[in-house]
C-alpha positions in Angstrom: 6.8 -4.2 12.9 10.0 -5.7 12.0 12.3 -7.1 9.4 12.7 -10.3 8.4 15.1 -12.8 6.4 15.3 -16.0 5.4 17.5 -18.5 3.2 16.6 -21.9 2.2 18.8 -24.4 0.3 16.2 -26.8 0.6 16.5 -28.2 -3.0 19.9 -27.1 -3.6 22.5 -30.0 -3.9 25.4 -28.0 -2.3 26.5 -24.4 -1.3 30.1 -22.4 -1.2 28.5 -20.6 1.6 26.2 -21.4 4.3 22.5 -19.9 4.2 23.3 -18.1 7.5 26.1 -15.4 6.3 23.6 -14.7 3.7 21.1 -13.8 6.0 23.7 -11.8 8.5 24.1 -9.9 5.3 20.5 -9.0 4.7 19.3 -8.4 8.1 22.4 -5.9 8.1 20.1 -3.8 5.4 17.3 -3.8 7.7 18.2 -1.9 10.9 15.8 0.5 10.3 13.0 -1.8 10.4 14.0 -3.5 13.9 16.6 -1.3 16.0 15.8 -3.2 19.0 17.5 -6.4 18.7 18.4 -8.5 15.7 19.0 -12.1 16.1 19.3 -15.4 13.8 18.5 -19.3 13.9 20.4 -21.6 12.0 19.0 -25.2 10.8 21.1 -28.0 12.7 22.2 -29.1 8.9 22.8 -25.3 7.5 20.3 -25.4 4.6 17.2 -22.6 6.5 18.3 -20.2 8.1 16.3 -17.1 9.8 16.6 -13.5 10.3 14.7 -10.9 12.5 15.6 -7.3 13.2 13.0 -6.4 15.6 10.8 -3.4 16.7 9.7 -3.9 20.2 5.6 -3.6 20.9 4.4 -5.8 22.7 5.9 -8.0 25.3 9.2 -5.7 25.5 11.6 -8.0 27.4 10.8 -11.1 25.7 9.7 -10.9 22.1 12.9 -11.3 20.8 12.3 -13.9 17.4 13.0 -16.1 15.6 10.8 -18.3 17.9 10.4 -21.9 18.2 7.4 -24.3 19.8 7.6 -26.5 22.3 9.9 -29.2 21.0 11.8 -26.8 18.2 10.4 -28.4 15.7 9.4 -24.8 14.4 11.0 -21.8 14.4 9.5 -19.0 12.6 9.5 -15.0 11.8 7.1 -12.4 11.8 6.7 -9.1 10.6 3.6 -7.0 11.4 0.7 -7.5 14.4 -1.7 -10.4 15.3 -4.6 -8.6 16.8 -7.0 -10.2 19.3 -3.8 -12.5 19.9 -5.2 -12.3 23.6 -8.2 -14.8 23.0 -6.6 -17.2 20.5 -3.6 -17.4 22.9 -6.2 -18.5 25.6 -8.1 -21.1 23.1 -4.6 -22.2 22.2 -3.6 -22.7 26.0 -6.6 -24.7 26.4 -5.7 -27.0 24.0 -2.7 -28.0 25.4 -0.1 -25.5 23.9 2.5 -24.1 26.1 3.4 -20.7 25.2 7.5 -18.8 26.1 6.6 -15.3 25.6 3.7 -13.1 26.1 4.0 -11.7 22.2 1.7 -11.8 19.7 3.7 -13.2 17.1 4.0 -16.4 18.9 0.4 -17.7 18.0 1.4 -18.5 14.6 3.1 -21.5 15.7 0.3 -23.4 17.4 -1.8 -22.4 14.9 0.5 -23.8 12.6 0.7 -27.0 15.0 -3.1 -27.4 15.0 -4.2 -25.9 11.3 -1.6 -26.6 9.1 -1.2 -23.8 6.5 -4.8 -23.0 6.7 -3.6 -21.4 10.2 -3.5 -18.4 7.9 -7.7 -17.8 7.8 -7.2 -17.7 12.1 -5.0 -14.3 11.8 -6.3 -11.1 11.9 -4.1 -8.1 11.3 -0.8 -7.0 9.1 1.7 -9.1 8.6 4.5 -11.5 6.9 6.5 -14.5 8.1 8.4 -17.3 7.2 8.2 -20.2 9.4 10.1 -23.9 9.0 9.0 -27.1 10.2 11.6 -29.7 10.4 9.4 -32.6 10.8 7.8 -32.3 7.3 11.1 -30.1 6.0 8.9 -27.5 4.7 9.5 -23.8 4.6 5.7 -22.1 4.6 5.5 -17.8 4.1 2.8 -15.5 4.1 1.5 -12.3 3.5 -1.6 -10.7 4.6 -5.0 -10.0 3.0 -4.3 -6.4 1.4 0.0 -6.5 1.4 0.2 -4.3 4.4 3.2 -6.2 5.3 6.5 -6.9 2.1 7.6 -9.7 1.5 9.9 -10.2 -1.4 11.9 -13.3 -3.0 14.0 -14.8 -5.2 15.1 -18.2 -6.9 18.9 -18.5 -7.7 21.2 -21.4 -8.1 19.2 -23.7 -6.5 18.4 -20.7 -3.1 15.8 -19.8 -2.3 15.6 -16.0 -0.5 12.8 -14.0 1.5 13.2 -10.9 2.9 10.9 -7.7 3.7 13.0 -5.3 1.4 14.7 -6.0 -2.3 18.3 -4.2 -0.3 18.4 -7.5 2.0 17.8 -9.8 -0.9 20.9 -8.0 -2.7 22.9 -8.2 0.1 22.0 -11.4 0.4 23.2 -12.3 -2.7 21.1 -11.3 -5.2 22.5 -9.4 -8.2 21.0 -5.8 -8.5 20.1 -5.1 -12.2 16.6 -3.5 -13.7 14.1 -5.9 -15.2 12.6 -4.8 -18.3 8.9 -6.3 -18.0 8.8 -5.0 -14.1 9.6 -1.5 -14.9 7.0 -0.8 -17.7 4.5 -2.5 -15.8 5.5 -0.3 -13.3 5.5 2.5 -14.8 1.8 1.4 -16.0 -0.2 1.7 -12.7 2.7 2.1 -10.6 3.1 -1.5 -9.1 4.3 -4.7 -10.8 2.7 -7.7 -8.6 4.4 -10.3 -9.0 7.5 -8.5 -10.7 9.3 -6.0 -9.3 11.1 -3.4 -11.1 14.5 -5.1 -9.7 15.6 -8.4 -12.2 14.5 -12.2 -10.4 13.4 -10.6 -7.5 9.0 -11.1 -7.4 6.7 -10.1 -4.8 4.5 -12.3 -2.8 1.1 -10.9 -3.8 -1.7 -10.1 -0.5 -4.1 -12.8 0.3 -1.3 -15.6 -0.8 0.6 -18.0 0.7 4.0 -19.9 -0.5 4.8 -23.2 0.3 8.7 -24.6 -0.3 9.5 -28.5 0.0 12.7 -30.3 -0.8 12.5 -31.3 -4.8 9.2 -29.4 -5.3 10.2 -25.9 -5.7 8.1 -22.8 -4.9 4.0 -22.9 -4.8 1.8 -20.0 -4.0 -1.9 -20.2 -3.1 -4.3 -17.7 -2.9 -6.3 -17.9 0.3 -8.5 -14.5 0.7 -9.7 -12.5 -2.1 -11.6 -9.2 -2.1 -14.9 -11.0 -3.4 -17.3 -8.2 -3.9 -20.9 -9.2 -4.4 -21.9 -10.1 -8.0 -25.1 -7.6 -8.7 -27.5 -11.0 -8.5 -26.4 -12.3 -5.6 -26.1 -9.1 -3.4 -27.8 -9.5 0.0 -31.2 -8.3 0.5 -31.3 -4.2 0.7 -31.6 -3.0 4.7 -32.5 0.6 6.0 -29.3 2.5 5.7 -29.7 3.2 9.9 -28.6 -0.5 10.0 -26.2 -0.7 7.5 -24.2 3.1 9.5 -24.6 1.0 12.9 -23.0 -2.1 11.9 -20.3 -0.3 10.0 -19.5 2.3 13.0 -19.3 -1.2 15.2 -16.9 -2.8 13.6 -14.8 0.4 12.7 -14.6 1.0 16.5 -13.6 -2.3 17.3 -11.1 -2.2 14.2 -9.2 1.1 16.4 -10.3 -0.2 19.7 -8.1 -3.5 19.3 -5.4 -1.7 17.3 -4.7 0.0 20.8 -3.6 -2.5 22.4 0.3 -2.1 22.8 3.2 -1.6 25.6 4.2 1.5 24.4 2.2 4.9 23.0 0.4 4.9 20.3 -0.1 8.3 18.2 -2.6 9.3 14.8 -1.5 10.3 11.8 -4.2 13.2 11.3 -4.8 14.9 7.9 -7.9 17.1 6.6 -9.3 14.0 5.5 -12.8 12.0 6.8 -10.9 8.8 7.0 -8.1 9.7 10.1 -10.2 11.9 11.5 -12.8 9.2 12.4 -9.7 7.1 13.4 -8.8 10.0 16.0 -12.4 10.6 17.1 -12.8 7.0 17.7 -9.6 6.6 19.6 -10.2 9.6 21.6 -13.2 7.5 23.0 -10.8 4.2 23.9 -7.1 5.7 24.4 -6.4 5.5 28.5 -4.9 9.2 27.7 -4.8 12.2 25.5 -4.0 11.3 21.7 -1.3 12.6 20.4 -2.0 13.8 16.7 0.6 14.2 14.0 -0.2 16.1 10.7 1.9 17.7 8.1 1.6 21.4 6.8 2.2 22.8 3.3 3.1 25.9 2.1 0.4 26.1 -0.7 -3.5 26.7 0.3 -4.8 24.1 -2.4 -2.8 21.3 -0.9 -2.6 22.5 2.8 -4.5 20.6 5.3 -3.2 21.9 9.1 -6.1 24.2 9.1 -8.5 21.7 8.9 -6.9 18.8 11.2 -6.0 21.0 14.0 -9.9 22.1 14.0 -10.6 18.3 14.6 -7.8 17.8 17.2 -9.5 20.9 19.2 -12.5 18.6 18.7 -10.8 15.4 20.2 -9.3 17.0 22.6 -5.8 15.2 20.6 -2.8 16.7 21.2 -1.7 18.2 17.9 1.8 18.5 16.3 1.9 20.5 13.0 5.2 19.5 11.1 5.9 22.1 7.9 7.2 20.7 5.1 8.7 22.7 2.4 9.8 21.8 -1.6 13.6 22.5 0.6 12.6 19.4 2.7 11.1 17.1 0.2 14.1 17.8 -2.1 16.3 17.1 0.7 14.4 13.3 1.8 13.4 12.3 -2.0 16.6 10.3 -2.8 16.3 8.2 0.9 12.4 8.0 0.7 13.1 6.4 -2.7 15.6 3.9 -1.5 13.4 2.7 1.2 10.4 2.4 -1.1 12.2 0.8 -4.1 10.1 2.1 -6.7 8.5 5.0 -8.1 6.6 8.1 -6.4 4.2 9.7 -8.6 4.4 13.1 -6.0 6.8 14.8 -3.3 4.1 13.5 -1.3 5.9 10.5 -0.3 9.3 11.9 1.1 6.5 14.3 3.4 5.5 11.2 4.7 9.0 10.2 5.4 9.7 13.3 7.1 6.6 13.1 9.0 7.4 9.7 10.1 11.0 10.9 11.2 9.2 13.7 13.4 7.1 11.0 15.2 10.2 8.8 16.0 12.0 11.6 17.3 8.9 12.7 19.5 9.4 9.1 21.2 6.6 6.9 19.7 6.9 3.8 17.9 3.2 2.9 16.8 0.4 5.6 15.4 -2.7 4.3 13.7 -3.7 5.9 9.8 -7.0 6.5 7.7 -5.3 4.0 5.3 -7.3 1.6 3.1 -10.8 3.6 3.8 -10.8 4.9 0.0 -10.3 1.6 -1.2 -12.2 -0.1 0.5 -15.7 2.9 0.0 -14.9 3.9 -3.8 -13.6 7.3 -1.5 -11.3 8.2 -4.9 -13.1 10.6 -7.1 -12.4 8.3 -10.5 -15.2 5.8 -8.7 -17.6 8.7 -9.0 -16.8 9.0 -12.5 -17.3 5.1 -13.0 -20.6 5.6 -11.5 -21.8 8.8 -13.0 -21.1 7.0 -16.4 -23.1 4.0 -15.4 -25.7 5.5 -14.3 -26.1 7.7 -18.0 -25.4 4.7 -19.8 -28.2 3.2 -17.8 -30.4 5.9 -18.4 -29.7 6.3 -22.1 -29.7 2.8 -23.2 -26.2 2.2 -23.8 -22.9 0.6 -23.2 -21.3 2.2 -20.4 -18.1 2.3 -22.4 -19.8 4.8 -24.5 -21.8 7.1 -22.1 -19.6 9.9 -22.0 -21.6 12.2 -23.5 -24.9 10.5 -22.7 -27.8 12.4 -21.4 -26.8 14.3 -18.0 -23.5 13.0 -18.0 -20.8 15.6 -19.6 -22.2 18.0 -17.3 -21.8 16.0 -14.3 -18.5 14.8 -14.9 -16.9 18.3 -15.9 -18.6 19.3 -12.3 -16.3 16.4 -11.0 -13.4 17.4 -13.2 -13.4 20.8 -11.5 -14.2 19.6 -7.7 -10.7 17.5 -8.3 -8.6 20.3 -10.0 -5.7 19.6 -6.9 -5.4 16.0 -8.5 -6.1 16.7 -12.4 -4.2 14.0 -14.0 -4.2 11.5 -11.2 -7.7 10.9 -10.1 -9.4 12.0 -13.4 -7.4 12.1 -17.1 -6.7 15.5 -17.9 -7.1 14.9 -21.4 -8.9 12.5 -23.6 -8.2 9.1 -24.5 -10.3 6.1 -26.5 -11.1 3.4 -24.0 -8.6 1.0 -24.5 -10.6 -2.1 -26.4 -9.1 -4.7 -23.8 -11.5 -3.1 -21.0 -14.4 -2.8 -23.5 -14.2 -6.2 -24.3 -14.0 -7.8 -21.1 -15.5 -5.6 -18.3 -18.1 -3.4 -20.8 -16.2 -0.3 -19.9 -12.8 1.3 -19.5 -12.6 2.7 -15.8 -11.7 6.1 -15.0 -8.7 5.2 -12.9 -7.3 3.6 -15.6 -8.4 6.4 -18.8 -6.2 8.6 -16.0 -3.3 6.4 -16.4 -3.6 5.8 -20.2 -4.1 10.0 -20.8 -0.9 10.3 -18.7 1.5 7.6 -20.7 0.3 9.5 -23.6 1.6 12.6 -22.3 4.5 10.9 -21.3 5.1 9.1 -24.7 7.7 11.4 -26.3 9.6 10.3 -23.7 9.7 6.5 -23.4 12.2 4.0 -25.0 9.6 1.0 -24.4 8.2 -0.2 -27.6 4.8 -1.4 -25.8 1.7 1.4 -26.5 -0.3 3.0 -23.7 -2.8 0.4 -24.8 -0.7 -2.1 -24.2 0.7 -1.3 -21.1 -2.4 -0.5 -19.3 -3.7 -3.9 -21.0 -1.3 -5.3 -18.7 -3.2 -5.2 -15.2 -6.2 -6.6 -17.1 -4.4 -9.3 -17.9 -3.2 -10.4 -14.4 -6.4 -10.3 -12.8 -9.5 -12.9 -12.3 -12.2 -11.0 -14.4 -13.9 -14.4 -14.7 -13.9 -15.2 -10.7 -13.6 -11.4 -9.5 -15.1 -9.6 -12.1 -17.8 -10.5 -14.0 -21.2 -10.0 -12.7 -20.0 -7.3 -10.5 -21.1 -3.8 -10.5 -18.6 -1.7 -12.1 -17.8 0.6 -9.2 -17.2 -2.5 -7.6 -15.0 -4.0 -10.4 -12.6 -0.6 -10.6 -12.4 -1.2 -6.9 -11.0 -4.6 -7.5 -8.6 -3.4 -10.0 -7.6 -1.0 -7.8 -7.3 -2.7 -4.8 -5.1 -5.6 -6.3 -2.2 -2.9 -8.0 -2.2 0.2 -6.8 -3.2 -0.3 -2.9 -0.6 -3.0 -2.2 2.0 -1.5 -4.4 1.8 1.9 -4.1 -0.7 3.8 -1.0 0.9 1.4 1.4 4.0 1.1 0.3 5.6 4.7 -0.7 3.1 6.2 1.8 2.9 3.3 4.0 5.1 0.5 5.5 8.7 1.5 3.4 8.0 5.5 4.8 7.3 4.5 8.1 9.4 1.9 8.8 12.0 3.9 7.5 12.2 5.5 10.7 10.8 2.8 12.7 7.6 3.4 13.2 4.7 0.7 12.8 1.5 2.2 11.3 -2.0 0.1 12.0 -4.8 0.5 9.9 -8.0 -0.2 10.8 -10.2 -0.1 7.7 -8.4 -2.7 6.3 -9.1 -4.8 9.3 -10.8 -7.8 7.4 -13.9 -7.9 9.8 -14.7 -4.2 8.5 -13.8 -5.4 4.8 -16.4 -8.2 4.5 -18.7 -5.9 5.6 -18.0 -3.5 2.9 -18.2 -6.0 -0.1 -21.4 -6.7 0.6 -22.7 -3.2 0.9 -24.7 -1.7 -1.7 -23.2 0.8 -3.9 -25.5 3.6 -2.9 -23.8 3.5 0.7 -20.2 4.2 -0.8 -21.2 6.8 -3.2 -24.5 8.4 -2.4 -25.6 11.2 -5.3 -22.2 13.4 -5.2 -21.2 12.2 -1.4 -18.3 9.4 -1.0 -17.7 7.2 2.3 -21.3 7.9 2.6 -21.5 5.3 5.0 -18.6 6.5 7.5 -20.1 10.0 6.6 -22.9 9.1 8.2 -21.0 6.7 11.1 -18.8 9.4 12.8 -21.0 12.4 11.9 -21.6 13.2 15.1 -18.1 13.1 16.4 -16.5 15.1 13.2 -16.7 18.6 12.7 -18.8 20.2 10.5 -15.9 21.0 8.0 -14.8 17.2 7.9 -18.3 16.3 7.3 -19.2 18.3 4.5 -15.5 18.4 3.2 -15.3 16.3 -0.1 -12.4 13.7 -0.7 -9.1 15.2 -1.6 -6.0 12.8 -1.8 -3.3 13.5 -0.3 -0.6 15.3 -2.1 2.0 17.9 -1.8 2.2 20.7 -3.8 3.5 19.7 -7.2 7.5 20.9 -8.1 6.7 22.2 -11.5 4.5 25.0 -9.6 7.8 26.3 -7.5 9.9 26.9 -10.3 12.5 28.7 -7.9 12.0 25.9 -4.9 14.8 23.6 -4.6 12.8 20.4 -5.6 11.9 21.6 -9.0 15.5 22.1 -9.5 16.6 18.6 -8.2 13.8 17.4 -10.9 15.8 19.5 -13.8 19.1 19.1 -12.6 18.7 15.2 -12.0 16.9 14.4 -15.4 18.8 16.8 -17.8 22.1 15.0 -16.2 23.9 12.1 -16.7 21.2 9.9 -14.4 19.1 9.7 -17.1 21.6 7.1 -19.5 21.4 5.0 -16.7 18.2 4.3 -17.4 17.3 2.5 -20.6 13.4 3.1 -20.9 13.7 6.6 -21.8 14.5 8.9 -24.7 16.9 11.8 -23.4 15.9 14.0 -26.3 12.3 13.2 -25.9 12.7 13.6 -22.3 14.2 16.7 -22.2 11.6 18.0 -24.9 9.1 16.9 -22.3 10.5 19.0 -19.4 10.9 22.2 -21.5 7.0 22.1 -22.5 6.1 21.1 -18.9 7.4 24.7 -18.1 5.3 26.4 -20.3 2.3 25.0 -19.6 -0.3 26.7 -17.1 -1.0 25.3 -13.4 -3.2 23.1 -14.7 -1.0 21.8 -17.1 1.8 21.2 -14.3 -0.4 19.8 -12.1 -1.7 17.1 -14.5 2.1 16.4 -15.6 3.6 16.0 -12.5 3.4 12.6 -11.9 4.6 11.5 -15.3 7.8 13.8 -14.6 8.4 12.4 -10.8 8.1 9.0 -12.0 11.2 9.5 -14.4 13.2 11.6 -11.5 12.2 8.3 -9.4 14.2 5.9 -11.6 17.2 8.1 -12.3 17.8 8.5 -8.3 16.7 4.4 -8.1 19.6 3.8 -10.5 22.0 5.6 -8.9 21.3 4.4 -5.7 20.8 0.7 -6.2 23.8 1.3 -8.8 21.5 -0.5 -11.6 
């Protein structure tokens, strides 16, 4: 993985300064995300220029980008992994195209030569780039399927800038102020696609591409889409013996080609089903021992190194336990948060960044994660909920929006409510709220994801300066997606799934425990369930093999049974979270979280009351565990944009 910028005065009439100190600027921002090398290309008449801090993988000695084809008609820069780069290099050869290094990145230019901009359907992996063709004076970027990969811009006097993180496009130039609409849809389901919480500064969404030209401004496209199934189209029902052999196929090809690399490549290894059948399968294709990395907490509830050093013994994996105290998540919050650039809803996120330190300092650059599986097997315990209510409603005769106390149901989803106590408030609302009509309207139902988001703005009410209702801001998400094309006709487990999947996965799971974590200490993480092959699989899969009676990932249950221990196979989902602040009332990051917020960081930030704030943080300590645990993410969120304030002086 790397970083990338780029500046483009294609429809700009003239410039003070030229595109390329702009981009020395940015790339300046972005050593952590390439401390091999960084290098730049300049356009002959100064209007592109390109930027690439680079993390070396593959093809150590000469990788370096920006790269150019044959006749430098092309010069582009990539961020993130081509897989199977091998055989389309070799169909590319044979076509004629003459290749300068032996990276993987370097495919996207014949693709582009032969393909166009539909060279993007011929990559499989994680990535961004921006590439220019002279000939046609065209800048073309892209992001991958699911927004593994960043890639951030921004219009301004006639400029256009790219860049993997906001920091490079305000160094670059851009001025660093809050934007009002970003932040509460931020603060809504804890993304903002397009918008950012940062002021002209938007977000290429996954599965899109943008396309620049001189007097024609900035176009995206959509070019891949989640697509599940609609309920009267779904492929004729198979013996679930076929459906576990095709899915454990292509999951082991998913890690088998995520191996491939010219330096070692670890696991990230939790309690959870999902790395764990990442490390069993690598175990079976890694030339050596795997090295397994997990993190440890001091709290029983949230503490996981019991459980994943039973499945490295298993593996025969290498394991490395690293602690992590309240002391050392207080200590990494405030640089966790100005790599991710938004909010965390959990210390969980500056564990990550000191578990990603650890791994750089152990001398690896690339380790593979259980990323993406939840998503992409309803694994979260608010799709059991969705189904569980279906299914009443079903049974009863009624809407689904109104089966929560049908037949069966408030017993079952109280028995849920109490298997997810570690996450009350997150997964599941911990209190009760009136579907919001919005979701009633248009999908039949109000999904349990967002009831759980609604139920915790409530809480959070007293202490917000934002005029819109909880209604309203959950309405929001609704809004930007294609109910009609995405939607409708779907089964509902399926549509909170797309919801999901199109907000909180690329804005959230991979980046402030994903790509901004990682790369904060340079290290690449690879996910293969959300390889794409593995994906369109899933869509088409019936619900019954997600969620089967009380069992998620029944599928992969089933896959990697008989390579997972008997305590990750029986072991139900739990997220992964650190112990919450507001239960270690004498740990040092519950006293950041008072200190910070009952300060002066808290005028910086307009969209909250400080008397209503306060008020909130004085009942939060009075409630039970329960209580705490259900209001911690409301609280972190507001610590989040008092450190983001200060530190991107907003």
């Amino acid at each position: 993985m790397c970083g990338i910028v780029a500046v483009s005065d294609l429809y700009a009439s003239s410039q003070p300064e030229t595109a390329l100190e702009a981009v020395r600027r940015g790339i300046g921002t972005l050593h952590h995300r390439g401390p091999d090398s960084q290098n730049y290309w300049n356009s002959t008449d100064g209007l592109v220029s390109l930027g690439h801090a680079r993390l070396s993988i593959i093809d150590l000695a000469g990788g370096d980008q920006p790269l150019a084809n044959e006749d430098q008609s092309i010069h582009a820069i990539v961020n993130g992994e081509f897989y199977d780069f091998e055989r389309i290099r070799a169909g590319l050869q044979s076509r004629g195209h003459c290749f300068r290094t032996h990276s993987d990145s370097e495919i996207l230019l014949h693709l582009y030569e032969d393909f166009g901009v539909e060279c993007v359907h011929h990559l499989r992996g994680e990535f961004a780039f921006v590439l220019w063709d002279s000939r046609q004076r065209r800048l073309f970027a892209a992001r991958d399927r699911f927004g593994i990969k960043p890639l951030f811009y921004s219009e301004s006097r006639g400029r256009l800038l790219l860049a993997s993180e906001v920091k490079a496009l305000h160094a670059a130039g851009v001025p660093a102020a809050w934007d009002d609409q970003g932040f509460a849809d931020t603060l809504a389901f804890f993304s903002a696609p397009p918008r950012s919480l940062f002021r002209g500064v938007s977000s290429l969404p996954p599965g899109h591409y943008m396309v620049v030209a001189r007097g024609t401004g900035v176009s995206t496209h959509r070019y891949w889409d989640w697509d599940f199934a609609r309920e009267d189209e779904m492929p004729a029902a198979r013996p679930d013996r076929e459906y576990i052999e095709e899915f454990r196929s292509l999951l082991d090809d998913a890690v088998n080609t995520r191996l491939r690399a010219d330096v070692p490549v670890g696991c990230y290894l939790s309690g959870g089903i999902d790395s764990c059948s990442v490390l069993a399968l690598m175990a079976q294709h890694a030339p050596g021992r795997v090295r397994a990395f997990s993190l440890g907490f001091d709290h029983s509830m949230y503490d996981e190194g019991p459980i994943a050093r039973e499945m490295a013994a298993r593996t025969g994996a290498e394991f490395t336990l690293i602690p992590i105290s309240h002391t050392d998540m207080a200590r990494d919050l405030s640089d966790a948060l100005w790599h991710c650039e938004s909010f965390f809803i959990n210390g969980n996120s500056a564990a990550k960044f000191a578990l990603s330190r650890a791994v750089r300092d152990a001398g690896y650059k690339v380790v593979l994660t259980g990323e993406g599986s939840d998503e992409v097997l309803a694994g979260y315990a608010f799709f059991r909920m969705d189904l569980i209510r279906h299914q009443s409603a079903a049974v009863a005769g009624v809407a689904p929006g109104d089966c929560s106390d049908a037949t069966g149901s408030a017993q079952a989803q109280e028995a849920l409510r109490q298997r997810n106590a570690p996450s009350a408030g997150l997964m599941l609302a911990a209190n009760p709220v009136d579907p919001t009509p919005a979701y009633i309207e248009r999908l039949g139902y109000f999904p349990a994801f967002m009831e759980a988001r609604k139920a915790a703005l409530e809480r959070m009410q007293p202490a917000l300066a934002i005029r819109a209702t909880a209604d309203e801001l959950v309405t929001s998400l609704l809004d930007r997606l294609d109910v009609a094309g995405q939607m409708t006709g779907r089964h509902p487990v399926n549509q909170s799934q797309y919801a999901g999947n199109k907000s909180v996965l690329p804005n959230y799971i991979l980046t402030a425990l994903g790509d901004r974590v990682e790369m904060a200490h340079s290290i690449e993480a690879r996910l293969p369930f959300l390889d794409h092959h593995l994906v369109e699989f899933a869509r088409r899969l019936p619900v019954s093999m997600k969620i089967n009676g009380v069992t998620e990932k029944y599928v992969l249950r089933e896959a990697l049974r008989p390579m997972l221990t008997e305590t990750v196979y029986n072991r139900q989902k739990h997220p992964f979270l650190s112990p919450p602040a507001l239960l270690k009332p004498d740990e040092p990051l519950h006293a950041l979280l008072q200190d910070t917020v009952r300060g002066s960081a808290l005028a910086r930030v307009p969209y909250f009351d400080r008397a209503g704030t306060i008020r909130l943080l004085d009942e939060a300590s009075q409630m039970d565990d329960a209580g705490k645990i259900a209001m911690e993410s409301s609280l972190m969120i507001i610590l989040s944009a008092c450190i983001l304030a200060d530190r991107f002086h907003l």
